[in-house]
Structures are given as C-alpha cells and as structure tokens.
C-alpha positions in Angstrom: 138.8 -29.3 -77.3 137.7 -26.9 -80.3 134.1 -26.5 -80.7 132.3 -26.1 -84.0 129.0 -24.5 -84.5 127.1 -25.0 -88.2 124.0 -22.8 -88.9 121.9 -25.7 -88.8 122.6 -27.1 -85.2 122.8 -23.9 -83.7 120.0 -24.7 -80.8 117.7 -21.6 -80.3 115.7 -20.8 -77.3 113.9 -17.8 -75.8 115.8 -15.9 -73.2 115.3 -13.1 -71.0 117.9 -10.5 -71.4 118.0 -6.2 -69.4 115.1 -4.9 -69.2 112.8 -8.0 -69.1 113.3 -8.3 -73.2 113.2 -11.8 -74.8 115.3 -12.9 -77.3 115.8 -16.2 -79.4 119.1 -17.1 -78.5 121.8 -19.7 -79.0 124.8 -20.0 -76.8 128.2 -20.3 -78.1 130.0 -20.8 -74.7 129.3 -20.0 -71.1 130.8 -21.7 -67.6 134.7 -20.8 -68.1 137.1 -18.4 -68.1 135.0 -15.6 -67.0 133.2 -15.0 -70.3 130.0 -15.6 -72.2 129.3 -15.5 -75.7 126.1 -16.1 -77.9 124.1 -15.5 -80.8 120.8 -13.6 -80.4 118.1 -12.5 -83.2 116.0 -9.3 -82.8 113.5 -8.4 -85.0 113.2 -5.1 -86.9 112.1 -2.9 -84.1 113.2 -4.8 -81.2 114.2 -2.6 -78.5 116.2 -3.8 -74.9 115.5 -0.3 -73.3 117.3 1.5 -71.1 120.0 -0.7 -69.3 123.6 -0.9 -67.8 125.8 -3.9 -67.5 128.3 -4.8 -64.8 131.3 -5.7 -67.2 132.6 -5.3 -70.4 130.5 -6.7 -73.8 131.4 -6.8 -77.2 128.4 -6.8 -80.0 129.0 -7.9 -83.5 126.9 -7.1 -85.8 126.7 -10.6 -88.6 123.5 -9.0 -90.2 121.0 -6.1 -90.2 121.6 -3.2 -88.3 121.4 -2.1 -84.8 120.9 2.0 -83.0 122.9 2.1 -79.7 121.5 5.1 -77.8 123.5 6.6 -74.8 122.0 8.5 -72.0 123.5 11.7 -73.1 121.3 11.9 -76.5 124.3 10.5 -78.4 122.9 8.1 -81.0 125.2 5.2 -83.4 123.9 3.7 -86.0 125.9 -0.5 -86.8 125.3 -1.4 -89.8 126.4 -5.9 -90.3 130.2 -6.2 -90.2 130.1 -3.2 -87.6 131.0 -4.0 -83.8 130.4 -1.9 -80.6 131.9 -2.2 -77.5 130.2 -1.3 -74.1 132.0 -0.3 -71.1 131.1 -1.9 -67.9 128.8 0.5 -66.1 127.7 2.4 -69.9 124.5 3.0 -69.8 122.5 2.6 -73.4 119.4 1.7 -75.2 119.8 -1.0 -78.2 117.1 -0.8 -80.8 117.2 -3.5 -84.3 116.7 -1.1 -87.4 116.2 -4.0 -89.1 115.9 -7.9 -88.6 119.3 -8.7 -87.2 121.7 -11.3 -86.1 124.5 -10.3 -83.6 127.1 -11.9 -81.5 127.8 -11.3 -78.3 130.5 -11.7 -75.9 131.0 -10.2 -72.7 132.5 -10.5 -69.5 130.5 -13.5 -66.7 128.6 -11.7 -64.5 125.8 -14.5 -63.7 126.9 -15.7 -59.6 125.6 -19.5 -60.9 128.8 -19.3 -63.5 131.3 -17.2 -61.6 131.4 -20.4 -58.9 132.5 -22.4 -61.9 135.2 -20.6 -62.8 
C-alpha cells in the first residue's frame, strides 16, 4: 500500500546519526527491502564530521545547501535541487552552508532491520 507524507504530519524526532551528531529527523520508510529513507534538518553550520558508511546513500538536497568534503582535500558545494551520491566505503565530511532540508536514502545497514528483511 502507497504511503503519503504531507509537511504537516511529518513526525520529527532527534536522532543520532556518524560521528555522534544529532539531527531532527523524520522517517520516510525503514524495515523492507534493504533500504532506508528520511528527511533530516541541519542548521546553518551543522557539521557530521569525518565519517564512512558501509553501503550506498543518496542525499537530496530540497533546500539550503550543503559542502561534502572528501579526505583527499576535494571539496563540493549542493546547492537545493542538487543530489550527491556516496559510495559505500567513501569517506567524507558534510557541513550545512545554510539551514537545510535533505532527503536521504541509502542502503540498510542497521542488524535490528537487516533480520526483517
């Protein structure tokens, strides 16, 4: 069955995410097919340092803009409508240039929801 999401029943909570950061977040779906996707808010100058992640993910970037730092120097700047895409096993630093709101989907990698599948 289709699920539908409107701005104003979005549920937000505060999640750790790498590096110890929390983030006000609002799952999308999670528990199936081997994928998770949510919505997370950082505020201008929110940084989740230095970090890798098992699998794949795939950021959207619905508003503000975001810095992805690699650990060779090499720097992009996302501005909203922009999308990265991250390896598994790239290792990066993601920093909010401004208050932003992105989407994120990526592969499971949580034990608890791999058992599910």
């Amino acid at each position: 069955m289709s699920r539908y999401f409107p701005k104003e029943n979005q549920l937000w909570v505060q999640a750790p995410v790498r590096g110890g950061t929390i983030m006000s977040k609002s799952v999308i779906w999670e528990g199936r097919f081997g994928v998770r996707s949510a919505l997370f808010r950082m505020p201008s100058g929110m940084q989740i340092p230095i970090h890798t992640h098992p699998g794949w993910v795939q950021v959207m970037v619905l508003e503000g803009e975001m810095e992805i730092s690699g650990e060779e120097g090499e720097k992009d700047i996302i501005p909203a409508g922009g999308c990265y895409f991250v390896e598994p096993g790239d290792t990066h630093i993601e920093t909010a240039l401004l208050d932003t709101l992105v989407l994120v989907t990526q592969e499971e990698d949580r034990p608890e929801f791999l058992k599910a599948n």
